[in-house]
C-alpha positions in Angstrom: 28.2 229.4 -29.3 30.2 227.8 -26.6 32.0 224.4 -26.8 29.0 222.7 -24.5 26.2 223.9 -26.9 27.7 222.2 -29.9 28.7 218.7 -28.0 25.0 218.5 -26.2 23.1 219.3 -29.4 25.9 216.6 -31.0 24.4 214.6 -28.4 20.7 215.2 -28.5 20.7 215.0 -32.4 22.5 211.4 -32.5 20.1 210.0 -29.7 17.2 211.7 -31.7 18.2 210.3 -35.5 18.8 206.7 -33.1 15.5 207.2 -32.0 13.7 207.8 -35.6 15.9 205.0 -37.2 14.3 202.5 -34.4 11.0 203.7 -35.7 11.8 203.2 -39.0 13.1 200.0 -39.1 10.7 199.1 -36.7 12.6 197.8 -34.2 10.7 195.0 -31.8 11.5 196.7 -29.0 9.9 200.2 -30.0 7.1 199.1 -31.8 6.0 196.5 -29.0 5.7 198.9 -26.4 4.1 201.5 -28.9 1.1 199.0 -29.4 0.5 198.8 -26.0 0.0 202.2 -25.7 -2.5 202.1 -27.9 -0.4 204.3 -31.0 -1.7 203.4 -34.6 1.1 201.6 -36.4 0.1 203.8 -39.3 1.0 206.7 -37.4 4.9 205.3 -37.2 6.1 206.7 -40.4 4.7 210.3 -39.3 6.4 209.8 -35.7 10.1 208.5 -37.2 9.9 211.7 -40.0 9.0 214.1 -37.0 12.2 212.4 -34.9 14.2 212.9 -37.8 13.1 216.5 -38.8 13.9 217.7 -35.5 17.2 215.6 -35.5 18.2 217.9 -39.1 16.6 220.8 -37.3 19.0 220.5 -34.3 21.5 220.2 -36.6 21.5 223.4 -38.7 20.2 225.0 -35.9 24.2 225.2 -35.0 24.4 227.8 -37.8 21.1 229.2 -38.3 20.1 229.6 -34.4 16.4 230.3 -34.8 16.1 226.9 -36.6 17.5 225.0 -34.1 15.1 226.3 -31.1 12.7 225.8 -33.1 13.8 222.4 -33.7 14.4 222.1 -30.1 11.3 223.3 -29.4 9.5 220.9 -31.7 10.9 217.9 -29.9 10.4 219.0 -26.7 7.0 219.1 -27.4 7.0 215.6 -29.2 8.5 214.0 -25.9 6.1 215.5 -24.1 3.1 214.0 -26.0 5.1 210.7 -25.6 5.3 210.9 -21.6 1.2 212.1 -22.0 0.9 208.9 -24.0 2.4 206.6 -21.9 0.9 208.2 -19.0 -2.6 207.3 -20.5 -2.0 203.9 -21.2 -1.5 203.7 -17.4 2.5 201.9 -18.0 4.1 204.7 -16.0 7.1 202.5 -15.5 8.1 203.7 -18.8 8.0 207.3 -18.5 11.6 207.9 -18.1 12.3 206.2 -21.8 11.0 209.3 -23.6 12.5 212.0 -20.9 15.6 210.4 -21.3 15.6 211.4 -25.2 14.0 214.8 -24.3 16.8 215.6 -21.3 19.6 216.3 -24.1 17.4 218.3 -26.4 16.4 220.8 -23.2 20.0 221.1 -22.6 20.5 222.5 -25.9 17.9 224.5 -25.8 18.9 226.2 -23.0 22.4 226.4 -23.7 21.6 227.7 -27.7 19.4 230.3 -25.5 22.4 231.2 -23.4 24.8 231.7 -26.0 
């Protein structure tokens, strides 16, 4: 495990657990945009434990590999049904917000792949 593994999965599981807290609590500027897209507020509880799951996945993943890929995996795949969603609901100005969460968790993918 190199020295750029640990500090970008560091990285990808702060923004991560950010991003599940802001579900949460429900922050204005999450949930706003959300509604416009046309996602269920009763979905929100589902979509901050799945954030955070991957966030404790990414975690232990730094001493159980095969957890954190999967975690990484996982979230991958959740940011990916958020650029799908935003994509649908036609506000493609705000596809970058969810790559921008996704961009760390790729890079420690790949780098907990290379190791």
């Amino acid at each position: 495990m190199s020295t750029a593994h640990i500090i970008v999965t560091l990285l990808a599981a702060a923004m991560t657990a950010f991003s599940a807290t802001s579900v949460f609590l429900r922050s204005k500027w999450v949930v706003e945009p959300m509604a416009d897209y046309g996602v269920p507020m009763t979905w929100l509880p589902w979509l901050g434990t799945a954030k955070a799951a991957g966030t404790l996945g990414l975690l232990v993943g730094l001493f159980v590999p095969v957890i954190g890929v999967a975690a990484a995996i996982s979230l991958i795949l959740y940011f990916a049904g958020a650029v799908i969603t935003v994509v649908r609901a036609r506000w493609y100005t705000h596809i970058p917000f969810p790559l921008i969460y996704a961009a760390p968790v790729v890079g420690a993918l790949a780098l907990g792949l290379a190791a």
